[in-house]
N, C-alpha and C positions, 0 to 999 in steps of 0.2 A: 469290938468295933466302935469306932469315936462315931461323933453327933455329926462331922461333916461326912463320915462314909455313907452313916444312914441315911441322912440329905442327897445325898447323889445318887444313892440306891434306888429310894422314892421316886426322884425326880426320871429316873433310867426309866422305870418301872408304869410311870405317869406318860411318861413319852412312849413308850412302849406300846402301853395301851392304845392311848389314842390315835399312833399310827397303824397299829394293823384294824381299826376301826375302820377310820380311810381308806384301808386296804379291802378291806370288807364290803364298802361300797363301789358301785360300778356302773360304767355305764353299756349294758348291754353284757356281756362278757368282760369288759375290759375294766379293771379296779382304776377306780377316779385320780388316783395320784398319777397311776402309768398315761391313763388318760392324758392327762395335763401334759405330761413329757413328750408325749406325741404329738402332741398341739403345737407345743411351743417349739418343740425341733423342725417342725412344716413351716412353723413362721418362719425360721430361720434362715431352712430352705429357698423359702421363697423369695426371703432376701437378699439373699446370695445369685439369686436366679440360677439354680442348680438345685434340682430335684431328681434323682438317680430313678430309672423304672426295672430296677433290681428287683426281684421278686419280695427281699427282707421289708425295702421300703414302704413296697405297694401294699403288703401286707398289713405294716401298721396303718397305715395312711386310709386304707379300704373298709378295715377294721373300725378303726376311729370314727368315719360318716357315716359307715355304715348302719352302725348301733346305735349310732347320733340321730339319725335320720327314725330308724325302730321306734328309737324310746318320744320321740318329737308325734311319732304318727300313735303312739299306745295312748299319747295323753289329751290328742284331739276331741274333746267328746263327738258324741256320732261316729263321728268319723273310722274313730277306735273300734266301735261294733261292727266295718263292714270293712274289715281288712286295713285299717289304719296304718300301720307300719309300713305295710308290702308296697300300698298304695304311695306314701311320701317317698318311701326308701327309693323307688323306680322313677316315680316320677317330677318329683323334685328337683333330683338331681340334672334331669332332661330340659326341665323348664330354667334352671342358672345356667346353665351351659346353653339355652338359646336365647336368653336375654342378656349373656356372656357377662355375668354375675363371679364365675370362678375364674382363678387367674389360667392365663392360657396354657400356662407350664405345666399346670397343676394336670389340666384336660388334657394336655398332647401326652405325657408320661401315662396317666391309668391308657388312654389311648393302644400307646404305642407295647405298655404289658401286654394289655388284654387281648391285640393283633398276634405278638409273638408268643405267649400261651397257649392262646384256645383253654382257659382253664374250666371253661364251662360244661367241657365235655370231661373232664377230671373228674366237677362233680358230680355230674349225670353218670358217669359210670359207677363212682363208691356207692351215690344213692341205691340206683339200681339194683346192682350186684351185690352191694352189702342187705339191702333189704329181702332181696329173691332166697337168699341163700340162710336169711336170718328167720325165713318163714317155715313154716309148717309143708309138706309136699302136696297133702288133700289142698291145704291151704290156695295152694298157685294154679296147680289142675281146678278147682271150680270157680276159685276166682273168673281164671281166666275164659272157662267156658262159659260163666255169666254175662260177663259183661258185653258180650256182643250183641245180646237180642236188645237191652235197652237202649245201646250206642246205635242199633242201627235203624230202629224205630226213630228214637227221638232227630237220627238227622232228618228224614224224610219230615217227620212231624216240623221241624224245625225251616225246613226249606220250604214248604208250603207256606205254613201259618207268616212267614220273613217275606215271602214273594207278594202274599196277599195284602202284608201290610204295606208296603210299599205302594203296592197299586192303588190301594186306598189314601193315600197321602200324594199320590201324583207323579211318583219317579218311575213309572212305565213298568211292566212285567220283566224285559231285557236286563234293561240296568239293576232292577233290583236283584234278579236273581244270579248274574254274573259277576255283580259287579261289589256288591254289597253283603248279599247271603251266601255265596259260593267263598268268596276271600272269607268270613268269619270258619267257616270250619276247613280250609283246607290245608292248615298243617301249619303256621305263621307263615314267618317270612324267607329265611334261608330254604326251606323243605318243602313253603307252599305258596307263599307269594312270586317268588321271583320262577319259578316252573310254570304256574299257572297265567302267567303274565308272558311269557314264551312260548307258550302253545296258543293263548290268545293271537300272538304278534303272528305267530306262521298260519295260524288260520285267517285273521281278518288285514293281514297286511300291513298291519300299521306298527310304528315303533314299540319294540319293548317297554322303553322307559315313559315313554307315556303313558301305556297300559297300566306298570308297574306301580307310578303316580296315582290312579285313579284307585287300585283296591287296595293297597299301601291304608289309608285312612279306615275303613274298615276290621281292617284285621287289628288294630290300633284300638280302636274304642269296645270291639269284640273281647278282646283281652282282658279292656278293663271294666268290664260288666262282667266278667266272668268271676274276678278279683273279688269284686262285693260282693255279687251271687256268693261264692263261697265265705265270705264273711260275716254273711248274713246267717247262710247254713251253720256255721260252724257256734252260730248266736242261739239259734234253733237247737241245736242238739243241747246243748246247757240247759235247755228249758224242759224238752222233752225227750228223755234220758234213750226211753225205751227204740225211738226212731235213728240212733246212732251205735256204732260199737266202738266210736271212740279209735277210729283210724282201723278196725279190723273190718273187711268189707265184705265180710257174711257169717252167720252164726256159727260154721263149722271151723272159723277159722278159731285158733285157738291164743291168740294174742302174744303170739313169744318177744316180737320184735316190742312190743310195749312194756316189755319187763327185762330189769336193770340187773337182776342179780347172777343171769348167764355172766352179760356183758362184763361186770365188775371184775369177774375174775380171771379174763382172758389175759396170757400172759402178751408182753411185748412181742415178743417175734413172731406170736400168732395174729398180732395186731397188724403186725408190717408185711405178712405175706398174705395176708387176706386183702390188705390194699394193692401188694402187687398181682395177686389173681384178677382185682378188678381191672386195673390197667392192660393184661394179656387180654382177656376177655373181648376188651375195649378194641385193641389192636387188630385181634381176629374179626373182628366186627366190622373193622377198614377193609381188608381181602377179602371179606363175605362182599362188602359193598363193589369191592372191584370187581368180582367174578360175577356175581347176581344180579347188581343194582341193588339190592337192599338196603337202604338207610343203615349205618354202621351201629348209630345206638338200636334200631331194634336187633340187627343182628347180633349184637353183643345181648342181650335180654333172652332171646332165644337161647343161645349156647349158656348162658350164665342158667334158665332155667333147667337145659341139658342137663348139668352139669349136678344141681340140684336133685333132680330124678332120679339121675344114676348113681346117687351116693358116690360123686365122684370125689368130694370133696369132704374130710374128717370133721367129723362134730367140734373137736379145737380148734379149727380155722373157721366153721360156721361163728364160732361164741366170737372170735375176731371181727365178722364182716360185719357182724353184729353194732361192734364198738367203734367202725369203720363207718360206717349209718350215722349213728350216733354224733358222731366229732364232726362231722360234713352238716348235716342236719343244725345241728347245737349253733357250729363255729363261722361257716362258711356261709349260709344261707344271705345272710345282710350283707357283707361286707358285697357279696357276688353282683345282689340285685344294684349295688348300689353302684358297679361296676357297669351294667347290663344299662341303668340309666343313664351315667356320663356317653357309652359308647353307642349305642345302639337304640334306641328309643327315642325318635327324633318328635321335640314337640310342637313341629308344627303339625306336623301330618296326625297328630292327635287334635289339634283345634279344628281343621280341613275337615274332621268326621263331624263336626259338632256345629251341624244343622239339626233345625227340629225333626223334620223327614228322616234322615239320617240313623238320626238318634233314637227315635219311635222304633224303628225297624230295625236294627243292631239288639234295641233292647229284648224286643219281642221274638227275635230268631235266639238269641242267648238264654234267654228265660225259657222257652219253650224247651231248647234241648237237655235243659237244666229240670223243669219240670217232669217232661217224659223220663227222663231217670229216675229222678225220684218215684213216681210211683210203678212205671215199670221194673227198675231194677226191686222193690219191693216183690212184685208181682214172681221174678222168679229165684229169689230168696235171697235177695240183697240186701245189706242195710239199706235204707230210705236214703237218710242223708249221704253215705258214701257214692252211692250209685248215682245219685243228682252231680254230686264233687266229678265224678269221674266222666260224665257225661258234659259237664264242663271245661273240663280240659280240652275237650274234642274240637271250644272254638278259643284256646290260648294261642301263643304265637311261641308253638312249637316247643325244645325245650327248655326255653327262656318263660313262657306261660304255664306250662305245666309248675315249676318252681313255684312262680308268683301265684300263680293259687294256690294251689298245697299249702304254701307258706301261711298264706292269706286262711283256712282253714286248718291248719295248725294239724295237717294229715300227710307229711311227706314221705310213711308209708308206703304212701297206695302211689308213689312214682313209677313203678312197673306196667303198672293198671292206667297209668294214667299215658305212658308214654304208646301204649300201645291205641288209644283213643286217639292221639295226637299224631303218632305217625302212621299208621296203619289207616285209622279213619281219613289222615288227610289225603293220603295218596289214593284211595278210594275217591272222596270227591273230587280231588283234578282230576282225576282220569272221565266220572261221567261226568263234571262240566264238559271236558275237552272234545268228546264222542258230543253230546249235545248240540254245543256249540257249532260243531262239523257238518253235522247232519241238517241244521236251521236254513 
């Protein structure tokens, strides 16, 4: 070999290197080179004024801010200790899209995706179903018998101690506890806002969407105190090891869904039928809600637990739903919320909560329901901090909040647990607002 092969071999070799360095860094999931080409083909886009809302595009495009927005919220200090990421990734984006900061093309396309997927219930069902089916069966059986005595203490706890504060700062007993403390936990806004806002209008006669307007802001600032509540938690458990189990939500559970080495070795097609069990699941979940009324993701939860029970489903497509968790958890989580921001998280009706009254009392009904779990769900043999988490969800907005916390406390786990605080617990309090309200 002559002196100039060796020279270009080097140089092969030297370039080589340094590009899969490159390739090695990343921002969020996404390696920095690829990064860059995403970037620059949306510039492109943009300039073209033609931006496609093809599921391929919206991916990179969801991808790219969304992780942009993560890694921007991980480096905030403070901020980073109470859910930093979850917090910019959502709300961010809400706040450029209302001082119309991002081009309009860019908004009407994730828009117009995220209308014609619904993909948010894609991931609510992998999470779920991959995580139900990825657990232990004692596991789900006393989970699930647990968590009700401290969800349903801390609401009661939490509507008092919310009503009284209210009265003490001057917003009336009514208002506070209708209007302010009843919207923080009754289930967000598709499953608990806009219901409780229609049974208001047919009792006291006045518009819906007025009604809708007034506990809209609420459910909003509830959300995001729930967000840092669990950021906080999740800061808490780092310090003091023994008050967490580290996303497992009672000592019997035996931690499987936190260990890689099932999951590693599930092959593909048990990879893709364990995602297509969660999509059936999901489906059946729609006809349960037709025939019963039942919310479609609890119904889906329910039969996915079934299914669980009855060793309906082989330990090689558990080790898939497994890895099915996993890739939704890992991959989808930012890109989503950051989707949930542009479309759905409107930020004015997040400033409209943010009076001092308001906000005193948001805080102190969220803290309190957050509270009461932690040491009740303690009390009947829960982790501390889980049982706090889970108890928190109970005032997210539905399961757009259930996400943003888990995420925000880095326990997307306990989604099963959490979805059943959120829709179960929320159509419980519409219903005794509604009877309350009736009977005044």
């Amino acid at each position: 070999m002559d002196a100039s092969s060796i020279r270009d071999k080097s140089f092969c070799l030297r370039w080589q290197a340094i590009w899969w360095q490159l390739m090695d860094k990343s921002i969020g999931i996404v390696p920095l080179p690829i990064y860059c080409i995403i970037v620059a083909c949306l510039g492109a886009l943009l300039a073209w004024h033609k931006i496609p809302n093809d599921i391929s595009v919206m991916i990179a495009i969801l991808t790219a801010f969304g992780f942009t927005c993560a890694e921007l919220g991980a480096r905030i200090p403070v901020l980073r200790q109470i859910g930093g990421p979850v917090i910019v990734t959502t709300f961010l984006p809400s706040c450029l899209v209302y001082y119309q900061l991002l081009p309009n093309q860019l908004v009407s396309s994730i828009n117009d995706f995220w209308q014609t997927t619904n993909i948010l219930y894609l991931f609510i069902a992998s999470v779920v179903v991959g995580s139900i089916l990825g657990m232990h069966r004692l596991t789900i059986l006393r989970g699930f018998a647990k968590i009700f005595i401290p969800l349903a203490v801390g609401s009661v706890a939490a509507a008092i101690v919310g009503t009284l504060t209210g009265m003490a700062l001057g917003l009336g007993a009514h208002h506070t506890f209708f209007y302010i403390v009843i919207p923080i936990m009754a289930g967000g806004i598709g499953e608990g806002a806009v219901p409780l806002s229609l049974g208001y209008a047919d009792i006291m006669n006045l518009p819906q969407k007025q009604l809708f307007a007034q506990i809209l802001p609420a459910v909003m600032l509830g959300n995001l105190t729930a967000i840092i509540c669990a950021g906080l938690l999740n800061q808490l458990g780092k310090h003091y090891t023994h008050l967490t189990g580290n996303g497992r939500l009672h000592t019997d559970d035996d931690g499987l869904l936190l260990k890689t080495d099932n999951a590693a070795a599930a092959p593909v097609e048990s990879i893709a039928a364990a995602g297509l069990i969660s999509i059936t699941l999901y489906i059946l979940g729609i006809l349960a809600h037709k025939l019963i009324g039942l919310p479609a993701p609890v119904s889906m939860l329910f039969l996915a637990v079934l299914a669980k029970l009855t060793y309906a489903v082989s330990p090689k497509l558990e080790d898939g739903a497994r890895t099915v968790y996993r890739f939704f958890s890992t991959a989808v989580t930012y890109p989503l919320l950051f989707a949930i921001g542009i479309t759905i998280t409107p930020w004015n009706d997040l400033l409209a909560a943010f009076h001092l009254a308001n906000i005193v009392t948001i805080v102190a009904t969220v803290l309190t329901l957050t509270t009461v779990g932690f040491f009740v769900g303690r009390w009947v043999g829960l982790y501390p901090i889980e049982g706090a988490i889970i108890n928190a969800c109970h005032s997210g907005m539905g399961g757009i909040g259930d996400l943003a916390i888990l995420t925000s406390s880095n326990r997307l786990q306990l989604m099963p647990f959490a979805q059943i605080a959120t829709r179960l617990g929320g159509a419980l309090t519409i219903t005794v607002a509604i009877i309350l309200l009736g009977s005044i």
